[in-house]
N, C-alpha and C positions, 0 to 999 in steps of 0.2 A: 667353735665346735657346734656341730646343728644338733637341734633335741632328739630325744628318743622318742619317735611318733607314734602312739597308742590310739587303736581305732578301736572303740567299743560297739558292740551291735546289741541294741536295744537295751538302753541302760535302766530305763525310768527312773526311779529315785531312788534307786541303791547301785551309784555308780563304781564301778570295782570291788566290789562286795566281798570276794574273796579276800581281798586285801585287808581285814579288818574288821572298823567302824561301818558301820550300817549306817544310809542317808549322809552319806560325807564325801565325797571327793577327794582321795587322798593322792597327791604327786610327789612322786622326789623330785630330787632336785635334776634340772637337764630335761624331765618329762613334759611332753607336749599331749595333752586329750583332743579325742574327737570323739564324740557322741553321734550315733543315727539311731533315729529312733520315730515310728511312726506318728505316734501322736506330737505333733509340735508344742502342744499345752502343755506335757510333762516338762517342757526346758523353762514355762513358767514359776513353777515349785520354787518353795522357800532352797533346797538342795543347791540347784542350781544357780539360784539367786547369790548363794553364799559363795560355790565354786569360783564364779565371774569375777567377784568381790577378790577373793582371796588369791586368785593363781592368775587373772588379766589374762594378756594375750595367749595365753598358755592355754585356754577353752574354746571350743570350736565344738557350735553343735548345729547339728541338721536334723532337716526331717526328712526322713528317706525309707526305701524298705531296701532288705537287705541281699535280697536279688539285683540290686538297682543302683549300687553307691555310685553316682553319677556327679557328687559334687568329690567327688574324693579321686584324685590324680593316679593315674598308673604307676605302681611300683613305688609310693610314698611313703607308706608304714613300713614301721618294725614290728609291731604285735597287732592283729586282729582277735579281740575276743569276744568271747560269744557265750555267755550264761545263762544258758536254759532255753537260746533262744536260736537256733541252731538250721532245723527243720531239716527237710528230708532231697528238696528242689536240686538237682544237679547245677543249675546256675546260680547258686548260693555259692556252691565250690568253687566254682569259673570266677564270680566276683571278688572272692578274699583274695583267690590266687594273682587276679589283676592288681590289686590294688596293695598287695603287701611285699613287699621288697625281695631278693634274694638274701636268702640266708636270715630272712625275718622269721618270725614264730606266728602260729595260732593256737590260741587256747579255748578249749570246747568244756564248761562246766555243767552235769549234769546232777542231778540228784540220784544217790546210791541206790537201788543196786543198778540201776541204768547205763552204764555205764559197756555193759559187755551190746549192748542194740547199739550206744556212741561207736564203739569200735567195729562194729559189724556192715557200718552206713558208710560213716565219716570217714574211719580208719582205710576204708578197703581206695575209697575213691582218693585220699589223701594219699596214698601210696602208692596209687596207679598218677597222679597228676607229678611226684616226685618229691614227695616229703617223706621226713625221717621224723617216726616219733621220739619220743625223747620220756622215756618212762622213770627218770631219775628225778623228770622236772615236774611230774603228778604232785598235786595239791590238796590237800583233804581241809576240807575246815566247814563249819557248821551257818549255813544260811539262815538267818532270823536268829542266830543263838541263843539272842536274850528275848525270847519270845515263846508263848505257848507251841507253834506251829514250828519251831524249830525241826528242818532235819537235813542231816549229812550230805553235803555235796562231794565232787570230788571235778577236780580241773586235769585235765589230759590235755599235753601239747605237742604240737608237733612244730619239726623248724622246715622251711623251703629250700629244698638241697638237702645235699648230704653234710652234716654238720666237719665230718672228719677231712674234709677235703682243703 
């Protein structure tokens, strides 16, 4: 059985953050990471250091922007995600679209109340390109939680296709 290939865009050192554990790299089991991320020096980090350590071949990280996934195959991902780090570029969209599978997912996490600008950019052009969002699969959960600067994010996904088909 091949893994479930998870392409993160712009991780730095809170890779899947939603997920939990802050500064941690959390996978299940069957999951494969890929990190892009402009600075190369952030895959120096102790984070990272420990990911490599604990999940082997199971980590895959670049430096790339994310207009640009050029080391990353047409059609290879199952999820592309993108927290906080998103932007506005048309060929941002053109690139997840390339590089994540049919019937894959994207997740777009933005900070509250932001969320209705996420849907007004992303939304409109995600559903002219032929995605279905998926508002059953929205995610709330608190970035920094255990920190002064704490506040509320929320994860919006959508899948490539029409999920019912």
């Amino acid at each position: 059985m091949s893994p479930r290939r998870i392409l993160e865009i712009g991780p730095g050192p809170n890779p899947l953050h939603y997920r939990g554990e802050e500064k941690r790299l959390q996978l299940e089991e069957g999951e494969e990471y890929h990190g892009v991320d402009q600075s190369k020096r952030i895959f120096e980090s102790e984070v990272w250091e420990r990911a490599k350590t604990e999940y082997g071949d199971r980590v895959f990280l670049y430096e790339g922007d994310r207009a640009d996934l050029k080391d990353i195959e047409d059609a290879s991902m199952d999820e592309v995600i993108a927290l906080g780090t998103h932007g506005q570029d048309g060929r941002i969209v053109a690139e997840f679209n390339r590089v994540l599978r049919p019937g894959g997912k994207i997740l777009l996490g933005v900070p509250l109340p932001s969320q209705e600008r996420l849907l007004s950019s992303w939304g409109v052009r995600l559903n002219r390109a032929g995605y279905t969002s998926l508002p059953s699969e929205t995610k709330n959960y608190n970035y920094r939680g255990n920190m002064k600067e704490s506040r509320p994010y929320i994860v919006l996904v959508w899948q490539k296709g029409n999920p019912s088909r």
